[in-house]
Each structure stands twice: as C-alpha cells, then as structure tokens.
DRENTORLUM-966747 format. One record per residue (C-alpha): residue in three letters; x, y, z. Coordinates in Angstrom, 1 decimal, padded with zeros to 4 digits. Example, Ala and Ser with C-alpha at 12.3 -4.5 7.8 and 13.67 -1.06 7.14 Angstrom:
// DRENTORLUM-966747
{type = ALA	X = 012.3	Y = -004.5	Z = 007.8}
{type = SER	X = 013.7	Y = -001.1	Z = 007.1}
This chain:
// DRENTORLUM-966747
{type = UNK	X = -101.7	Y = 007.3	Z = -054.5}
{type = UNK	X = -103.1	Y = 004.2	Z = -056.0}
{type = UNK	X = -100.0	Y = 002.2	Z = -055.0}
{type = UNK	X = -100.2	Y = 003.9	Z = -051.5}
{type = UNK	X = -104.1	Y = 002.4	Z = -051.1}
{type = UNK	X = -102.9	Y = -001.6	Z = -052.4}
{type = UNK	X = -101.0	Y = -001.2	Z = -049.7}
{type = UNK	X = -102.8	Y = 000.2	Z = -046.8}
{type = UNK	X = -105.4	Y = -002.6	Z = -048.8}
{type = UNK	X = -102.9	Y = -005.4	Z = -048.2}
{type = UNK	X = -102.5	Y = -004.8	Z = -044.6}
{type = UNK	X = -106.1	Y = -004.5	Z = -043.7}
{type = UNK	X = -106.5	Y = -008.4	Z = -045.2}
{type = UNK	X = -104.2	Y = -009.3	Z = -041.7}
{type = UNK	X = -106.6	Y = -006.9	Z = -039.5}
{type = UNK	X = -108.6	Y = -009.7	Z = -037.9}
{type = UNK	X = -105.2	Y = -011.6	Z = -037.1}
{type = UNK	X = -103.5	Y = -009.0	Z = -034.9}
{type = UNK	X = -106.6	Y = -006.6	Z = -034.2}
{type = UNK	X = -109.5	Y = -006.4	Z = -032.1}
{type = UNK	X = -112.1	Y = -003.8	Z = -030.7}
{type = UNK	X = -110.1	Y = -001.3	Z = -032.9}
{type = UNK	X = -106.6	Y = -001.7	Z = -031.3}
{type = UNK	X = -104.1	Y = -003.3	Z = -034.1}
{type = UNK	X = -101.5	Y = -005.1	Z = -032.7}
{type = UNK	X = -098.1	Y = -004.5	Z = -033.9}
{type = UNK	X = -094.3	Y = -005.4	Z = -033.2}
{type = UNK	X = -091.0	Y = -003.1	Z = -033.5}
{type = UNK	X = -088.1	Y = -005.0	Z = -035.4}
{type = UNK	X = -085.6	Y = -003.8	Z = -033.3}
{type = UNK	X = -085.9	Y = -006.9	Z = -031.1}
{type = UNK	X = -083.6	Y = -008.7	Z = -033.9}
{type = UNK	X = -080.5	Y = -008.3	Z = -035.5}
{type = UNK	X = -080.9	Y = -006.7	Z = -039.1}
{type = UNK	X = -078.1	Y = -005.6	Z = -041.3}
{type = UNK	X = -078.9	Y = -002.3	Z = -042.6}
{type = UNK	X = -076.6	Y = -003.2	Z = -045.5}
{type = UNK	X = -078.6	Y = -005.9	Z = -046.4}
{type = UNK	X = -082.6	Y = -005.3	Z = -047.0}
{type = UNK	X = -083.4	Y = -009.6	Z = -047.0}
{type = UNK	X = -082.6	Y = -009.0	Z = -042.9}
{type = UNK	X = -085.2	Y = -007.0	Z = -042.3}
{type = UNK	X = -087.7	Y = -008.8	Z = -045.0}
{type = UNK	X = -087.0	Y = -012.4	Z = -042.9}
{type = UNK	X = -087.9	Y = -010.4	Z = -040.0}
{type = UNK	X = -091.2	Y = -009.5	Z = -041.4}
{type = UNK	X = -091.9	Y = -012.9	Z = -042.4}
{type = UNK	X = -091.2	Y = -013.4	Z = -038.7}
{type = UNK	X = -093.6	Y = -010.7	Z = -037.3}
{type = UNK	X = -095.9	Y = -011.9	Z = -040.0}
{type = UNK	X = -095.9	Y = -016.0	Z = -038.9}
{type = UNK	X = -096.6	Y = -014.8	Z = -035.0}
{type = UNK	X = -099.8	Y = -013.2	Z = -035.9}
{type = UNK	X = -099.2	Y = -009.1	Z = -035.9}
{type = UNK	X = -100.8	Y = -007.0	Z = -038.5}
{type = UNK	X = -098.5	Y = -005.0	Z = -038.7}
{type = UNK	X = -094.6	Y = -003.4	Z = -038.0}
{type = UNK	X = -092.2	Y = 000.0	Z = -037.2}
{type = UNK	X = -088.9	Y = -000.1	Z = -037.9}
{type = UNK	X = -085.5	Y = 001.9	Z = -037.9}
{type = UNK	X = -085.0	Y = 004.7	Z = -040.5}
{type = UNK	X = -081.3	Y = 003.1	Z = -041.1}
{type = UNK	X = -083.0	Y = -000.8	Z = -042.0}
{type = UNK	X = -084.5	Y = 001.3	Z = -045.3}
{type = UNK	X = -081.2	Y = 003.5	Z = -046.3}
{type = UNK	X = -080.0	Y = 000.7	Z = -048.6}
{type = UNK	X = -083.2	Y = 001.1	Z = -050.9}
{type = UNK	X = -083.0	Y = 004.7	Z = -051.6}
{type = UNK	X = -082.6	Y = 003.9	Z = -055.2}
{type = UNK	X = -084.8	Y = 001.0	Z = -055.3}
{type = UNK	X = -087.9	Y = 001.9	Z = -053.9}
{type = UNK	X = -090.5	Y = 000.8	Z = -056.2}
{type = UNK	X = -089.2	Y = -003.4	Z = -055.8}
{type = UNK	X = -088.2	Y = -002.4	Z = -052.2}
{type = UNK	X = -092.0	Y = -001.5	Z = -051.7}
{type = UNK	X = -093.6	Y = -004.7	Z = -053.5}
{type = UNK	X = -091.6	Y = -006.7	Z = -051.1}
{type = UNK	X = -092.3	Y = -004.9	Z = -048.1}
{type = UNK	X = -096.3	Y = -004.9	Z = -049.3}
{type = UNK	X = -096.0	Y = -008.8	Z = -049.8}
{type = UNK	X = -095.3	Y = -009.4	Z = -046.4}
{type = UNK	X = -099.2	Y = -008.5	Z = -045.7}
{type = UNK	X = -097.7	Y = -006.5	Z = -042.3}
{type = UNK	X = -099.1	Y = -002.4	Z = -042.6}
{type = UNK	X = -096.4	Y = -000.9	Z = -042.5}
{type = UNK	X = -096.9	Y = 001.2	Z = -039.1}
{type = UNK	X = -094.0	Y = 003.9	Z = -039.4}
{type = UNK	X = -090.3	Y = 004.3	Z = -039.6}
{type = UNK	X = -088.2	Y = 005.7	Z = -036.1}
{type = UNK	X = -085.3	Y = 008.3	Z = -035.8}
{type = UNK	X = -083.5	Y = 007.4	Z = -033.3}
{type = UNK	X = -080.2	Y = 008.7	Z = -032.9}
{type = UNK	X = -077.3	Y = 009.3	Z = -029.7}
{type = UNK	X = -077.2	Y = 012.8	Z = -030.8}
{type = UNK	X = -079.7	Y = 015.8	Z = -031.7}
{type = UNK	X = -079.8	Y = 018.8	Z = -033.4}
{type = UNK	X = -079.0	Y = 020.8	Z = -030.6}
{type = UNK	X = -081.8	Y = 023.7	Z = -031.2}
{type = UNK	X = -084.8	Y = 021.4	Z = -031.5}
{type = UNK	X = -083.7	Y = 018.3	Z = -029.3}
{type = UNK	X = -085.0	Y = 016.6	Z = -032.1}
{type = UNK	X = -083.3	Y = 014.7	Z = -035.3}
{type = UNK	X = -081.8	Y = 017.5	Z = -037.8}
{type = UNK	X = -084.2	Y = 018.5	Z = -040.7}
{type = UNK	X = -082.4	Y = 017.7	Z = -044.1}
{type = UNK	X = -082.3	Y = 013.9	Z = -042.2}
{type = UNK	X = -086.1	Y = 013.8	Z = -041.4}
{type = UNK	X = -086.8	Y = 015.1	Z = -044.6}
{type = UNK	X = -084.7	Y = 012.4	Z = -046.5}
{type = UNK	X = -086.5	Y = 010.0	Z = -044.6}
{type = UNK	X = -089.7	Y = 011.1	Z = -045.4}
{type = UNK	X = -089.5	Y = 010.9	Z = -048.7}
{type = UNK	X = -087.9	Y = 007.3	Z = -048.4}
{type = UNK	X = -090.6	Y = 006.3	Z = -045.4}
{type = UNK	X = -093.7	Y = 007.3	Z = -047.7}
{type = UNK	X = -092.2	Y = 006.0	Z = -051.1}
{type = UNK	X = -091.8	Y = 002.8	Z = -049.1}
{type = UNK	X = -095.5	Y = 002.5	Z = -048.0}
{type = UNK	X = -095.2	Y = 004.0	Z = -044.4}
{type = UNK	X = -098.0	Y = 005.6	Z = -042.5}
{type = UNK	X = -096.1	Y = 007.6	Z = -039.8}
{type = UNK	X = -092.9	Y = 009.2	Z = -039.1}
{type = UNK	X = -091.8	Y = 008.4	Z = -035.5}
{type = UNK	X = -089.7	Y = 010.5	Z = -033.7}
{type = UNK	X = -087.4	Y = 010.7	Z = -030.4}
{type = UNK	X = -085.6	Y = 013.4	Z = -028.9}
{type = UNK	X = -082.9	Y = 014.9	Z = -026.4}
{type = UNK	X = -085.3	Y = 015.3	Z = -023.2}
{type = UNK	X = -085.9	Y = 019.1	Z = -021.7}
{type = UNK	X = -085.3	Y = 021.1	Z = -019.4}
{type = UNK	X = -086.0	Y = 025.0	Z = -019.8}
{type = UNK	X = -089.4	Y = 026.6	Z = -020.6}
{type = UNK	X = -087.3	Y = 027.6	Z = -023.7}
{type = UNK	X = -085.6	Y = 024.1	Z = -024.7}
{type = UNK	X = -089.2	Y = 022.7	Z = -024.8}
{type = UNK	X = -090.4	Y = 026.0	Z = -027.0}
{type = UNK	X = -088.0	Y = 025.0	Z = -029.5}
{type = UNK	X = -088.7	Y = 021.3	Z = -029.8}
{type = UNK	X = -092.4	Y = 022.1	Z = -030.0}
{type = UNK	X = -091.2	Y = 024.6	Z = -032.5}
{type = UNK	X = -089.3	Y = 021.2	Z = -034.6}
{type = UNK	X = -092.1	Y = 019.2	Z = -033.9}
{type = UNK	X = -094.7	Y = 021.5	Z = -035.7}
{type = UNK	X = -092.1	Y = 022.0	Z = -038.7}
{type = UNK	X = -090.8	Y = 018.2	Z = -039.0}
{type = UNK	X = -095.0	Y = 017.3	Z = -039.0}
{type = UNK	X = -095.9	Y = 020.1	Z = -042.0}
{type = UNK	X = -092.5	Y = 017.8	Z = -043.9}
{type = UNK	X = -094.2	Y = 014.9	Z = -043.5}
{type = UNK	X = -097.9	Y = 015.7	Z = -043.7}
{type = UNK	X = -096.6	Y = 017.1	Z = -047.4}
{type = UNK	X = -096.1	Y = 013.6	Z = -047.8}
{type = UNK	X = -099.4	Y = 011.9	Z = -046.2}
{type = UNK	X = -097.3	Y = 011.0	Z = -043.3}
{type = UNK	X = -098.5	Y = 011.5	Z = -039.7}
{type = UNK	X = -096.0	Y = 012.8	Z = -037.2}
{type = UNK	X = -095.8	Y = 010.9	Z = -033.5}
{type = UNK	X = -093.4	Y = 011.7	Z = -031.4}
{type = UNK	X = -091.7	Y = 009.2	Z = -029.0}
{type = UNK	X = -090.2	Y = 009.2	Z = -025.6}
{type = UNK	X = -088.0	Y = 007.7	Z = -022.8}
{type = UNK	X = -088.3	Y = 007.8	Z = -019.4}
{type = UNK	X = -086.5	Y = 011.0	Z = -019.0}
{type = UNK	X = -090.0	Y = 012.8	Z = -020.5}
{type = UNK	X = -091.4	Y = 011.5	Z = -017.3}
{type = UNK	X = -089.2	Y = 013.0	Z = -014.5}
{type = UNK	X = -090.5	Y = 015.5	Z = -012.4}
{type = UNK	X = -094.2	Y = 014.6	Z = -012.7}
{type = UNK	X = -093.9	Y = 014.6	Z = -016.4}
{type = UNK	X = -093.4	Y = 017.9	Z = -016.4}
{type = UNK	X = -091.8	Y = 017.8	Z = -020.6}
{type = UNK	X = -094.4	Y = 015.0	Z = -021.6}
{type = UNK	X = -097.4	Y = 017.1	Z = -020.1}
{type = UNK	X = -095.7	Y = 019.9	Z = -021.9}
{type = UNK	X = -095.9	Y = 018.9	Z = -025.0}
{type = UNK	X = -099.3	Y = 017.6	Z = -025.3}
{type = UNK	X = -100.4	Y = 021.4	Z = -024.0}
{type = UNK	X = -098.4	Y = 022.9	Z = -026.3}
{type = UNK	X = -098.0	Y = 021.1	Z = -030.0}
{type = UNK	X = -100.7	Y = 021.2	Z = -032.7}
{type = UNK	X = -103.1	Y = 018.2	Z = -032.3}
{type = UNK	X = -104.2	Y = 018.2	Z = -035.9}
{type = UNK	X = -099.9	Y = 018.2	Z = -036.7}
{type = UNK	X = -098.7	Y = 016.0	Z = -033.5}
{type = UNK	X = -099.7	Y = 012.6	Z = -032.0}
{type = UNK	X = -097.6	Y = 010.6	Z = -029.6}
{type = UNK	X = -096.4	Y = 007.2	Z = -029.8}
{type = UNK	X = -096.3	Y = 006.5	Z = -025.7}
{type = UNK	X = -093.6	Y = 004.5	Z = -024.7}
{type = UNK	X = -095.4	Y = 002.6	Z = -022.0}
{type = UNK	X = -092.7	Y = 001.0	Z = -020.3}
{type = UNK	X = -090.6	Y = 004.1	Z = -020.5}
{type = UNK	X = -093.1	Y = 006.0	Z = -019.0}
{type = UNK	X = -093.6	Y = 003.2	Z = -016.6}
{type = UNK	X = -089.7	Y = 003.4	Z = -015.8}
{type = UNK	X = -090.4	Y = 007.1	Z = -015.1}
{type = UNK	X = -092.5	Y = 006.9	Z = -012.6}
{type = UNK	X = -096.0	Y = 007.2	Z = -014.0}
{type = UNK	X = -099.4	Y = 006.0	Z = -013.6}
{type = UNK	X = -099.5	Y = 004.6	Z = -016.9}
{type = UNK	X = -103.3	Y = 003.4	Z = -017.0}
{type = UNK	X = -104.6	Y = 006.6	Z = -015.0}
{type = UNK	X = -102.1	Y = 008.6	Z = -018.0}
{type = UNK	X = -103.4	Y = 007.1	Z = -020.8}
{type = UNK	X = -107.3	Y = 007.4	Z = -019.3}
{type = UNK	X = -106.6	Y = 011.4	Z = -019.2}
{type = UNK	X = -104.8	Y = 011.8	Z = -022.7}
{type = UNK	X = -106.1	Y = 008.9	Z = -024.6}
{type = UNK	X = -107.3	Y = 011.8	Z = -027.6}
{type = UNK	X = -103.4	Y = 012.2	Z = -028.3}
{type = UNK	X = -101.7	Y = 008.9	Z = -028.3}
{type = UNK	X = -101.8	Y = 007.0	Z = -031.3}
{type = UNK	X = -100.0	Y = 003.8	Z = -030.9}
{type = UNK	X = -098.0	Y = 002.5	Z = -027.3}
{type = UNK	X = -095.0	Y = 001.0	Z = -027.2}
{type = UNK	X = -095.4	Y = -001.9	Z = -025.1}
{type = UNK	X = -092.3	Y = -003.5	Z = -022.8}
{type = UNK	X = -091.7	Y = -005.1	Z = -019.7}
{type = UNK	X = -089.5	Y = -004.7	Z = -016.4}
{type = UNK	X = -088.5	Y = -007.2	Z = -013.5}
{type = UNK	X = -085.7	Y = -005.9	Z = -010.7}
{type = UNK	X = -085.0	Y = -003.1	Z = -013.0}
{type = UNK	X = -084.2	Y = -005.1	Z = -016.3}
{type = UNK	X = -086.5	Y = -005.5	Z = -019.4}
{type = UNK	X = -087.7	Y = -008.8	Z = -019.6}
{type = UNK	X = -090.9	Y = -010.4	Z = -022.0}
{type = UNK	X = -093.9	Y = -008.5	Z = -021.7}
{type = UNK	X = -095.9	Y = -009.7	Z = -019.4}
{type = UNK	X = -093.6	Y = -011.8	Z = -017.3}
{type = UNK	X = -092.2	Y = -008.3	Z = -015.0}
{type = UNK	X = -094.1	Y = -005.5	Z = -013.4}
{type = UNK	X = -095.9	Y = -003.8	Z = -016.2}
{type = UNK	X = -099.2	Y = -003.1	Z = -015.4}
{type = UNK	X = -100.3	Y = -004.6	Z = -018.8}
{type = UNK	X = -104.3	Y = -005.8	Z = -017.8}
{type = UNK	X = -104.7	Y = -002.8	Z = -016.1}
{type = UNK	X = -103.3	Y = -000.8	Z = -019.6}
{type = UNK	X = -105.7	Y = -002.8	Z = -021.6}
{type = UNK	X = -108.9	Y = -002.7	Z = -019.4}
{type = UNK	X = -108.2	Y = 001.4	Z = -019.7}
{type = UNK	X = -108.1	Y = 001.3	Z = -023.7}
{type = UNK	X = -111.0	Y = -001.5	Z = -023.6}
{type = UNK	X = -113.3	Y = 001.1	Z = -021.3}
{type = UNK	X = -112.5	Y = 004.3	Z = -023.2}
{type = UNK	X = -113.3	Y = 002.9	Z = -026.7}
{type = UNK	X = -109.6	Y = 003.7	Z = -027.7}
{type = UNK	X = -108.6	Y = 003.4	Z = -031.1}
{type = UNK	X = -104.8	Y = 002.9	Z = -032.4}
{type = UNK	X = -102.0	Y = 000.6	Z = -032.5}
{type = UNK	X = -100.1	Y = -001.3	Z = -029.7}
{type = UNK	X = -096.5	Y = -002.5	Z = -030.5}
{type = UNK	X = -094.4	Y = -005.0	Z = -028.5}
{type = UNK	X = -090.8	Y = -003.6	Z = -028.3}
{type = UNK	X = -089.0	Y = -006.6	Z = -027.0}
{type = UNK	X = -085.6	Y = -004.6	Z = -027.5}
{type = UNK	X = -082.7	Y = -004.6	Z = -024.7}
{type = UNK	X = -080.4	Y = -002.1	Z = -023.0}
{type = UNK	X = -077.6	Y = -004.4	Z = -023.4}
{type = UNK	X = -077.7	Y = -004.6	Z = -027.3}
{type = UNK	X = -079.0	Y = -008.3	Z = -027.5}
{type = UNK	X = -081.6	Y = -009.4	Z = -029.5}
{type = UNK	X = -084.0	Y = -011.9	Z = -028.4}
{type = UNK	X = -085.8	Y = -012.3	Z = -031.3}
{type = UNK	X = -088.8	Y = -015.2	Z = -030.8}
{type = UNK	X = -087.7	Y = -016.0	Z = -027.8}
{type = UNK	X = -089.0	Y = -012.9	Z = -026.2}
{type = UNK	X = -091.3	Y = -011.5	Z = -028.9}
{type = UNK	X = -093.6	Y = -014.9	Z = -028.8}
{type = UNK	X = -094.1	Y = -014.8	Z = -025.5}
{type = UNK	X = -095.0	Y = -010.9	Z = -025.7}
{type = UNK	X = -097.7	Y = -011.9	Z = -028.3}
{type = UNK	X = -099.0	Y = -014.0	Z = -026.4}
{type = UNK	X = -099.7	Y = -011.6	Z = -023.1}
{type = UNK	X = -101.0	Y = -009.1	Z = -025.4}
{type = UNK	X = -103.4	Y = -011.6	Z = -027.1}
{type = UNK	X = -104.9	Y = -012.5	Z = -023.4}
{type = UNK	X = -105.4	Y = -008.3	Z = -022.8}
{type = UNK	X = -106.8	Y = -007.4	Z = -026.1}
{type = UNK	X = -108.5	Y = -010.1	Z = -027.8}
C-alpha cells in the first residue's frame, strides 16, 4: 500500500502539466513500436509521453509480460518516469467465447501483474453482441472480471469499437443499463464511437456519470489521421466535459489500422489539439 501511494504521489507532481479543470490528459503507447521482449521499449516511450507534456499513460497487457518476475525494479522504473500509470488493456483477436470478453485465468494474471506494477485500472475490450443473451453473459464477465480486480484496488473499464455502436448503440446502451456502476466504468472510445455513427458530445452529455477516461482519435475520408486535423468533433467533445464539470482522463490513441506507428509525428500534433480544448 505504501509503495502503491509513492506512486499515485509521483504522478500527481506532473498533474498541472497534462491536467486542467479536473480532466488529466493522457496518451496510449500503442502509437509506437515496443518490443514486448524488451521492457527499455516501452520505458523510452514513457520518456517520450513524459517530454510532450501528459501526466500520464495506458498500455498493452503484453509490453508488461517480460517483468512477471521482476516487478518490484520493473515498478521503480515505471514510477520514475513521473507518468500515473492510467491502466493496462486486453486486447486480443479472439474471446472467450461465453463472455465475449478476455478468458479469466488471463485477466486474472494480469491483474496481479497490472497492480504489482503500479496500475490504476484494468481496461477491457470484447467480441461485440448480438443476442439479449450474448450481452447477459458479458455483463455477467464484466461483473466477475471487476470483483478480480477490485480484490486488487483496480478499477474495471470496459472499452469498445465501433461495432458497440451499430444499431443506435443498442450493446453500448446495454451495458451501461445493465452492469454494476459501483463494479463497471467505461473507457469510451470516442472515435470508435464516432466511426459508429454516434452523437459523441450529445452521448457523453447523457452518460457522463459512467465514463471514466475517452479514448481520443481522429478520422479524414475514412482513415485515422492526427487528432484534430479530420472530422472529430473534438471542441464540441470538450465544451461538453467543460459544461458538465466532468471529471476523468482523456487519452490520445494515435494508433493505425494498418499497423504503423507514427510515434511523434502524430502524437505531438494530437497534444497539441487537446491542449487548445482543455487547457
């Protein structure tokens, strides 16, 4: 616990940095190349994250496998980058076929890894819905993957894609009604929703109580491009969150369907449209 609060102490010294009016501005790693095999990869890209001014960083469950056995120098290094450490992502091609999420005995390993490490949340995606069954079950995971991690004084968020979004949101809408709001937050994928087809401002207006952090991205002829140079309605996000008082973190994901990594490039310029928005 006491190592837990240096932490958490460590990346509230960078709030005023990449923070304002409550929202804490974040970044996703994913938008460079990291060898899992090789734990300096991701620390450079926190030095990275850390030189363009966010407070703090997610990152893939698979960039902290490597340091199973090595957590206690794995989680100095990770504190010295100043960054708070935001949460760790299960993403994968394939789900457990009952819960559309990832399999237990894998979220439970990363728990243990995630909050030994210094992590506040465990994110994660899922197989989208389509039955008033399909979505029973994964509420079902949901509720049991947040009581593995709240064990551990993790918070659970879950993520989407677009595919949430289809038919007038009809999964998304279905899991806020029906998951446990004390257990389950949502880390909104903006510009997957946006993709979609929602309203994103007017959506995040009506269930602002339930998201905890946005994924923020950006879309130009159909292809993610730096946020804030596409069709994202990104001032009309912010003026939303700015009105309502929201409170939580907002993360540039500056990944790209074709598997390139931009790095800077595209991650410098998102900084910089979500400095003008929020502060």
């Amino acid at each position: 616990m006491m190592r837990r609060a240096f932490v958490m102490g460590l990346g509230s010294s960078c709030f005023m940095a990449g923070s304002t009016r409550g929202i804490s501005l974040g970044c996703q790693t994913n938008a460079w190349p990291i060898d899992p095999a090789h734990f300096d990869s991701l620390l450079s890209v926190l030095g990275k994250i850390r030189e363009l001014g966010f407070a703090g960083f997610e990152t893939g469950f698979r960039n902290l496998e490597s340091q199973a056995q090595n957590l206690e120098s794995a989680r100095q290094q990770i504190a010295s980058s100043g960054l708070q450490f935001f949460g760790v992502h299960i993403f994968l091609l394939q789900y457990d076929e009952r819960t559309h999420i990832a399999p237990a005995e894998l979220y439970d390993k990363v728990c243990q890894t995630s909050a030994a490490l210094g992590a506040q949340r465990l994110i994660l995606s899922g197989a989208p819905v389509s039955t008033a069954d399909e979505l029973a079950r994964k509420v079902e995971g949901l509720h049991k993957a947040a009581a593995s991690a709240k064990r551990l004084e993790l918070k659970l968020a879950y993520h989407n894609h677009d595919q949430e979004f289809s038919n007038s949101a009809w999964e998304f809408q279905g899991l806020l009604r029906l998951t446990d709001p004390n257990l389950v937050g949502f880390l909104l994928d903006a510009g997957h929703a946006f993709q979609g087809g929602a309203d994103v401002p007017a959506f995040l207006e009506e269930n602002r109580r339930r998201i905890i952090g946005l994924h923020l991205r950006d879309f130009r002829d159909g292809k993610q491009v730096p946020l804030g140079s596409g069709d994202f309605p990104l001032a009309q996000v912010a003026a939303v969150l700015k009105k309502t008082g929201w409170q939580g973190w907002v993360l540039a994901e500056e990944e790209r369907e074709d598997g390139s990594k931009p790095g800077v490039r595209a991650v410098a310029p998102a900084m910089a449209a979500m400095r003008k928005q929020f502060g």
